[in-house]
ROTOR-811745 format. One record per atom (N, C-alpha, C): residue in one letter; y, z, x. Coordinates in steps of 0.001 Angstrom, whole numbers, padded with zeros to 6 digits, always signed. Layout:
REM residues N
AYZX ...
This chain:
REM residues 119
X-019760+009434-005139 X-019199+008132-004818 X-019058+008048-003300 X-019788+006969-002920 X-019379+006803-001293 X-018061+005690-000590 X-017652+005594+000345 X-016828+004817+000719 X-016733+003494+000334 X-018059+003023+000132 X-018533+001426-000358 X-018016+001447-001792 X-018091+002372-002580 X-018039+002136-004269 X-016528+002370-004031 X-015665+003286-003677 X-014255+003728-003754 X-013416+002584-003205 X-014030+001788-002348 X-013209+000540-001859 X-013469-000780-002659 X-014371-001166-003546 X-014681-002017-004309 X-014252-001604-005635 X-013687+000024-006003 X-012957-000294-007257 X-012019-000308-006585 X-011304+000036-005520 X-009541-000557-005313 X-009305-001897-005500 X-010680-002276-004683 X-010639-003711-004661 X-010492-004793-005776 X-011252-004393-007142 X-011046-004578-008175 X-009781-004232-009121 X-009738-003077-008960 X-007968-003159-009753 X-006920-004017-008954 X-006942-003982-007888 X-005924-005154-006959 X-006138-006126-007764 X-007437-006652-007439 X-007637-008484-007282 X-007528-008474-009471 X-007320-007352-010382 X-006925-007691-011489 X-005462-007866-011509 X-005013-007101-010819 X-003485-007105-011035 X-002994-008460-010911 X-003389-008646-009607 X-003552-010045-008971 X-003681-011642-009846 X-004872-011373-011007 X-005383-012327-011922 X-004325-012053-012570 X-004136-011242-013195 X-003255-010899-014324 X-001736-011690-014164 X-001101-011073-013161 X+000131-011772-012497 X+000125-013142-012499 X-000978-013978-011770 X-001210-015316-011685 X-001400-015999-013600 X-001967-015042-013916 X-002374-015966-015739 X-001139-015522-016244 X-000356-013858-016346 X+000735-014033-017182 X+001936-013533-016938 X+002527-013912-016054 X+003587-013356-014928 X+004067-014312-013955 X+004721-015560-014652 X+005044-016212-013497 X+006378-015443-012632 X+006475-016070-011758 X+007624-015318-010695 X+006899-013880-009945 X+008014-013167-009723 X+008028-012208-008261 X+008280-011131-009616 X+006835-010359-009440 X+007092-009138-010295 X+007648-008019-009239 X+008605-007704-009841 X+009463-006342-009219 X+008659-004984-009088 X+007796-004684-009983 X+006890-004093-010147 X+006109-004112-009020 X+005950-005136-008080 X+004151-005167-007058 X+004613-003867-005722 X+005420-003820-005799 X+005397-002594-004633 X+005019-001321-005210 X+005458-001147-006693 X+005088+000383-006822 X+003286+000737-007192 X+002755-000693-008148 X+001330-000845-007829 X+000945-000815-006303 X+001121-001541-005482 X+000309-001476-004453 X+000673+000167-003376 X+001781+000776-004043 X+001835+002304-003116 X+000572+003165-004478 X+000513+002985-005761 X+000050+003576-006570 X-001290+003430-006237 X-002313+001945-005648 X-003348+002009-005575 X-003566+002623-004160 X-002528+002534-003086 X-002775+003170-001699 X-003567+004960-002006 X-002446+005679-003103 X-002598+006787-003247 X-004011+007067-003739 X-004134+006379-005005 X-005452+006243-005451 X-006258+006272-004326 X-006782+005275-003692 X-007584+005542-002847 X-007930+006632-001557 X-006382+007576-001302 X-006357+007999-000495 X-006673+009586-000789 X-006273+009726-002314 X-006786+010801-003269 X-008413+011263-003036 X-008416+009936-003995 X-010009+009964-003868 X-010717+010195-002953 X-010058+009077-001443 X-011279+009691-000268 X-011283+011432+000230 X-009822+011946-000252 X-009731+012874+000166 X-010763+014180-000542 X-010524+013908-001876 X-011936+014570-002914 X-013140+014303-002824 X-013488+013357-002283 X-015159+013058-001190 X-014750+013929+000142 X-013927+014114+000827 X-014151+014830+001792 X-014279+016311+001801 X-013850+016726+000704 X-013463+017966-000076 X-014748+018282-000288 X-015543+017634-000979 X-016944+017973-001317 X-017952+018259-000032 X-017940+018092+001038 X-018287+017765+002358 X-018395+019588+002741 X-017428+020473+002067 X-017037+021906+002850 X-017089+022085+003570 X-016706+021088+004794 X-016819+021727+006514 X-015914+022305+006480 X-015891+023523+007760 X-014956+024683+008039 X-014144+023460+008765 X-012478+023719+008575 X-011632+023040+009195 X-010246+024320+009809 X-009287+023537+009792 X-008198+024128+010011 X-007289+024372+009381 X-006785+025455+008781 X-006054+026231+006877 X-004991+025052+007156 X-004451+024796+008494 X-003171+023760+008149 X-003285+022227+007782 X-004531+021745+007981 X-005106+020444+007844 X-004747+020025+006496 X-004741+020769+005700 X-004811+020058+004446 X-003029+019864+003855 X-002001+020948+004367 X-000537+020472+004638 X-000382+018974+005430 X-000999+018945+006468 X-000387+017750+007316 X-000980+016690+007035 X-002451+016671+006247 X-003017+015420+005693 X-002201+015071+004240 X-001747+015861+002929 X-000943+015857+002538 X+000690+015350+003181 X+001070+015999+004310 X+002404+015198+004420 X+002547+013660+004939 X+001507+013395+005627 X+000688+012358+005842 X+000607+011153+004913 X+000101+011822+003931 X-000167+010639+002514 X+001249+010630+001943 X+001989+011578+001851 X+003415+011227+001200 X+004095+010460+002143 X+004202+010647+003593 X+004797+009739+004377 X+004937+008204+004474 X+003053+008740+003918 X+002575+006705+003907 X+002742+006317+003034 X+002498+006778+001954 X+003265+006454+000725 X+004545+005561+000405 X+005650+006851+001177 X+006703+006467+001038 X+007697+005347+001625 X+006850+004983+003141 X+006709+004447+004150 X+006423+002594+003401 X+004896+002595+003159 X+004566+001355+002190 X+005437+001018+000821 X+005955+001938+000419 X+007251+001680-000770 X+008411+001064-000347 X+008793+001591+000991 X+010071+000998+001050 X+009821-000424+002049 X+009042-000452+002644 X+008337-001631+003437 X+008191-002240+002352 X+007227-002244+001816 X+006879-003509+000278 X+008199-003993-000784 X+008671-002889-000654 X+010027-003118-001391 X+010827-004239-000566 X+010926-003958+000464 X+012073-004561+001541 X+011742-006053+001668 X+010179-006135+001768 X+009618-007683+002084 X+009592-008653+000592 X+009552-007416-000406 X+009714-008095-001851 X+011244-008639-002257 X+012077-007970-001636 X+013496-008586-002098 X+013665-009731-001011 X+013458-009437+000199 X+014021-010326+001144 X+013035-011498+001183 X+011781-011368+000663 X+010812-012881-000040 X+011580-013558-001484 X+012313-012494-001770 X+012921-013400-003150 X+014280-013953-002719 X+014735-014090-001432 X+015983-014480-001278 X+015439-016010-001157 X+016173-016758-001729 X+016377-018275-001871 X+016248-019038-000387 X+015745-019804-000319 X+016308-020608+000820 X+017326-020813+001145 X+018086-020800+000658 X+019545-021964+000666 X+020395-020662+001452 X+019930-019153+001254 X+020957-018322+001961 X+021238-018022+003475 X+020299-018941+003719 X+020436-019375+005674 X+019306-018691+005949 X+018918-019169+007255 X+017957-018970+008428 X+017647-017469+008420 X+018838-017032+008736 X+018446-015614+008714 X+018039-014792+008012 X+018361-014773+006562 X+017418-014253+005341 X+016070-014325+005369 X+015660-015768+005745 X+014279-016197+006345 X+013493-015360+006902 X+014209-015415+008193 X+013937-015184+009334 X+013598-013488+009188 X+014729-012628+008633 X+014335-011374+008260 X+013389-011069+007328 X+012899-011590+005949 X+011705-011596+005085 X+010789-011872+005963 X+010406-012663+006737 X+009038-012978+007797 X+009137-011666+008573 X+010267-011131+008996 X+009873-010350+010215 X+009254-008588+009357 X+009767-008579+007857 X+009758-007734+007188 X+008264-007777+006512 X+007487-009034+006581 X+006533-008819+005907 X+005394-008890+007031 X+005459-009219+007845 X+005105-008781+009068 X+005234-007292+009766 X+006022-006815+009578 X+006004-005273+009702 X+005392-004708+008642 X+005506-005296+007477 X+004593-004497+006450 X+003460-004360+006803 X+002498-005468+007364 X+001329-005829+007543 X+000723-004878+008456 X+001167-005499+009587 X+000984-004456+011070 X+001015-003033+010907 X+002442-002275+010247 X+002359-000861+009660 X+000978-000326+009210 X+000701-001219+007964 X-000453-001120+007630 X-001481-001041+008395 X-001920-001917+008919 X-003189-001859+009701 X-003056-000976+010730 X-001787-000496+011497 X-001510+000331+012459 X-001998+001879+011937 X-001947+001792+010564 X-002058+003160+009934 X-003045+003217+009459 X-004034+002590+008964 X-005215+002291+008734 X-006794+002673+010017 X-006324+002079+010911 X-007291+002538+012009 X-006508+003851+012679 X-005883+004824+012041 X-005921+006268+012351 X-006399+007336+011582 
């Protein structure tokens, strides 16, 4: 499996979850943060077992710190997704600032992401 096939099935279980939610799930499933850290891992598994197959000589500690790495991010995108998922479900009516913090929270989700992504 190359990078092209491993990112088009993430891509596919997302964009089902996605359908699924939209046809039978109205509202804010509580659930979407622990899918979207579950498919992070998935994918990050996997690329890691394509690289595995590769047997270049590396460094005995590489595979600890790429491991603490993926639990970090992991854990990192859980509580980020979590945080932007409650503070997106706060009502309007609870003032500006609830607002104002869900935007700035799902915005850090984002950026995190992509910040961690091109490393």
């Amino acid at each position: 499996m190359n990078g092209h096939g491993l990112g088009l099935s993430l891509w596919l279980g997302g964009g089902t979850y996605v359908a699924f939610l939209g046809v039978a799930h109205p509202g804010i499933d509580g659930a979407a943060p622990l899918v979207a850290v579950l498919l992070l891992l998935c994918g990050e598994l996997a690329a890691w077992s394509v690289d595995e197959r590769l047997r270049l000589r590396r460094d005995p500690g590489l595979v600890w710190r790429r491991a603490g790495a993926v639990g970090l991010l992991a854990l990192g995108g859980l509580a980020l997704a979590t945080l932007a998922l409650v503070l997106g479900s706060v009502p309007p009516a609870h003032g500006l600032l609830f607002t104002v913090a869900g935007a700035v929270a799902a915005v850090s989700a984002a950026g995190t992401a992509i910040l961690l992504a091109r490393r």
